[in-house]
N, C-alpha and C positions, 0 to 999 in steps of 0.2 A: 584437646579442643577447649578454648576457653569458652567459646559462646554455649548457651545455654539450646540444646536438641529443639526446643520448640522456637526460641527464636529463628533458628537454619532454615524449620522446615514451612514456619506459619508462611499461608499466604497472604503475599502484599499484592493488591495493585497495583498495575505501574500505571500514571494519567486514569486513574478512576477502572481500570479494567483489570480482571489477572486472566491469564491464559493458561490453561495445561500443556501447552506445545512448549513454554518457554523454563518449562523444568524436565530437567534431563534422568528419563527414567534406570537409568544405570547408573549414575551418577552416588557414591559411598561417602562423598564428605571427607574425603583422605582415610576413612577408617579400615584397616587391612579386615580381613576374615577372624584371621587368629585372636586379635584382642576383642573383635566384635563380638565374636561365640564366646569368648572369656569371659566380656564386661554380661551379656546376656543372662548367662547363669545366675551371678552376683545378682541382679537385677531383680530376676525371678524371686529370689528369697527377701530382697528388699521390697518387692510389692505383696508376696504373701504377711510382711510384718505389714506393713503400712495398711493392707486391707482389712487386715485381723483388728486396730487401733480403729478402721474404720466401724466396723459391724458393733466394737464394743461402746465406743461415744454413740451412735444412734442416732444422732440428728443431723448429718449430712449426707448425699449420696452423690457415686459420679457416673455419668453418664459418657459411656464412650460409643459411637457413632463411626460403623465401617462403610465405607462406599466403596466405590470401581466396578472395572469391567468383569467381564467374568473368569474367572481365572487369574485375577489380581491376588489373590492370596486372604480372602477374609476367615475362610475357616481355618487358614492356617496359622492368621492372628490369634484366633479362641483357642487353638489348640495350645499354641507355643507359649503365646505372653500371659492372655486372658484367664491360661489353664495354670496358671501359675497360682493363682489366689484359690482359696475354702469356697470350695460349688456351693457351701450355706448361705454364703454372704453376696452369690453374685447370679444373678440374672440373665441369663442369653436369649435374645429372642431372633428370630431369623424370620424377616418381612417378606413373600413370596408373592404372588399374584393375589389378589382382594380376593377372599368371598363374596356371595353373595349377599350374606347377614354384612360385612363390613362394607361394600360399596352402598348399603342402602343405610350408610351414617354417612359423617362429613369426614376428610380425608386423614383429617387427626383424628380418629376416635379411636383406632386401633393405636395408636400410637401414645396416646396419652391411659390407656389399658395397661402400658406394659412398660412404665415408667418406673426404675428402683426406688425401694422403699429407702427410708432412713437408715442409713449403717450399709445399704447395698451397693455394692457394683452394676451396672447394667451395660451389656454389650448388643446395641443392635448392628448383626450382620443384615444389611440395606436398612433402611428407614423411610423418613415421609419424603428424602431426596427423591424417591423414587417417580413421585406424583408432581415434580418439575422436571424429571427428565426421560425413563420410558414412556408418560403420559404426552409428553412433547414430541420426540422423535415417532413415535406412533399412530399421529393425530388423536388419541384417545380423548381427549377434552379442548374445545376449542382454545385458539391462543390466546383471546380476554380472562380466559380464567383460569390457564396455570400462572399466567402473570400476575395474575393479584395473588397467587400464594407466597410468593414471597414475602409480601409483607406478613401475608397471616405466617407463615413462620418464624422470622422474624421477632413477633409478638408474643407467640407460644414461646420459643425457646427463654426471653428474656424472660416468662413468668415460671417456667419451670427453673430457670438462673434463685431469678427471688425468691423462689420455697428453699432454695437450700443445694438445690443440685448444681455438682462443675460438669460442666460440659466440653466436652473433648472430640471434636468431628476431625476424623482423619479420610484421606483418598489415597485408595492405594493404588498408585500410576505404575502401567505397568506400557509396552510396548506395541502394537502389533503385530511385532514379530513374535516377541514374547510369548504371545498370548498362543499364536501359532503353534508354539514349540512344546507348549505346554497342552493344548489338545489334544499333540499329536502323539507326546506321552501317554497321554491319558489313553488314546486308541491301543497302545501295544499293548499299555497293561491291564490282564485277565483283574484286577484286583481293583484298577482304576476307573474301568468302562462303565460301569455304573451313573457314574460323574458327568459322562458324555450325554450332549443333547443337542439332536443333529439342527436345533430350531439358532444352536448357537453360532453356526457357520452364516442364517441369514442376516442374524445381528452384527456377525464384523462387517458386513456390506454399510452395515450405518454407523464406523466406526467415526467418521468428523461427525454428524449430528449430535453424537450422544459426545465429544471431547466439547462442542460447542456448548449444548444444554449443560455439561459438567461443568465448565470453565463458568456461565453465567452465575449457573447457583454458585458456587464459592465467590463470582464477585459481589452476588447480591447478600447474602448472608452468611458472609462472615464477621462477626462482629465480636465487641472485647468480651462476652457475657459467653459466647458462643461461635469460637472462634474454627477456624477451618487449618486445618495439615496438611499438606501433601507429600507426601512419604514415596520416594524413588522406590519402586519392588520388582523393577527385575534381577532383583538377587535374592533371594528367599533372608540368608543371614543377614543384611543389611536390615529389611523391614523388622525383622523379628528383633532386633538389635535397635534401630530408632523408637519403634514402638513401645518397646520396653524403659529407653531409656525416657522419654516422653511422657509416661504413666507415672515414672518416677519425682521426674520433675514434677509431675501436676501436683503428687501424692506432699511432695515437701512440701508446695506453696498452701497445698489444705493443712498440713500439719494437724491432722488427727489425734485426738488424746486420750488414753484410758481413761474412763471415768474414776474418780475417787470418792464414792459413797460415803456418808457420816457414819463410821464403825465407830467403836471403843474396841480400839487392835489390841491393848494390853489385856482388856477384861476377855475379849472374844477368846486371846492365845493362852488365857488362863484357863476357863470355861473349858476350853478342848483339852491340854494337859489333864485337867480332875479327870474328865470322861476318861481319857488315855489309860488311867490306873484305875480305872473299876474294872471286875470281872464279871467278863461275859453271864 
């Protein structure tokens, strides 16, 4: 592949609008399994360097942003690609329904709480997408005012841009078949049923509101500061494989660097030799 994984997957508009109907969720980019789980591996050990360069410079962080439907595969993003980096250096938070302490703040509060520090990785599985789009399909907040959030995010993300964080929103589109096929796993297996949540069966009833609400936010904010992915995952190895290779890419274009402190390396390497020959 000569083009670069994030140009393939970033979202364009086509005439000012993108749609999630018009990306094909099976759809591998030519890439076979065999080399994809090959290149993955590779990948994994080139983000655990890249992250370790990151946590040791300390003054940048990146921020990766999971969306989709349920069943789309986000903890299996943390697992596969995200688990691939030092749990010192990285952050996972996982957005579920508001508290009561967090619905009586503004819709960022929890959000901007759990922002990586400098040197961090931060993976939020759901985010503040969620208060344009379960908030929409649920009439949970009138339409005047999930519509003005996207400007207010918008604005957030470009000032959390300017402190120093890359931002990386990815979607991971997955099928309604899919998603089918994958509950219904989930029902056989004693180990899986856990995962199951019969509230999920009424949510694929509003499976076009929420691809509408989806498609909107990616058109309204994706921007070059805070740009938007959408990653094809009905094939488990393909997402784990673009993902990967997508982190990587970001991770070049940061180019992260050991820090090099003002030592006296010859006096320090001498200093420890002397110690080296004295007895205990």
């Amino acid at each position: 592949m000569t083009a670069s994984i994030r140009d393939l997957l970033r979202a364009r508009p086509v005439e000012g609008r993108f749609s999630l109907a018009s990306v094909d969720t099976k759809a591998t980019r030519g890439v076979g399994r065999g080399k994809a789980e090959r290149e993955a591996e590779r990948d994994r050990n080139q983000l655990a360097r890249w992250q370790e360069r990151l946590y040791a410079e300390s003054a940048r962080s990146l921020l990766v942003v999971l969306q989709g439907m349920d069943t789309s595969g986000k903890d299996g993003t943390i697992k596969h690609v995200i688990g691939a980096m030092n749990p010192q250096g990285v952050r996972v938070t996982s957005f579920k329904e508001p508290t009561e302490r967090e619905r009586a703040h503004h819709f960022l509060w929890r959000i901007r709480r759990a922002l990586p520090a400098a040197g961090q990785v931060g993976a939020f599985n759901r985010s503040h997408y969620e208060d344009v789009g379960i908030v929409r399909v649920h009439n949970l907040v009138p339409e005047e005012e999930w519509r003005t959030r996207f400007a207010t995010i918008n604005r957030f993300e470009r000032g959390v841009s300017a402190r120093g964080a890359t931002i990386v929103k990815i979607f991971l589109h997955i099928s309604l078949e899919e998603q089918r096929k994958r509950l219904l796993r989930r029902l056989e297996d004693p180990t899986k049923r856990w995962k199951f949540d019969p509230k999920d069966l009424a949510e694929r009833e509003l499976w076009e509101p929420y691809t509408q609400a989806y498609s909107d936010a990616i058109t309204r904010c994706s921007t070059e500061h805070a740009p938007w992915y959408v990653v094809p995952a009905d094939s488990k190895w393909f997402r784990n494989w673009a993902i990967g290779r997508l982190l990587v890419e970001t991770f070049e274009e940061m180019r992260p660097r050991y820090p090099q402190p003002p030592l006296d390396i010859p006096a320090l390497q001498a200093r420890l030799r002397r110690q080296g020959k004295r007895k205990p």
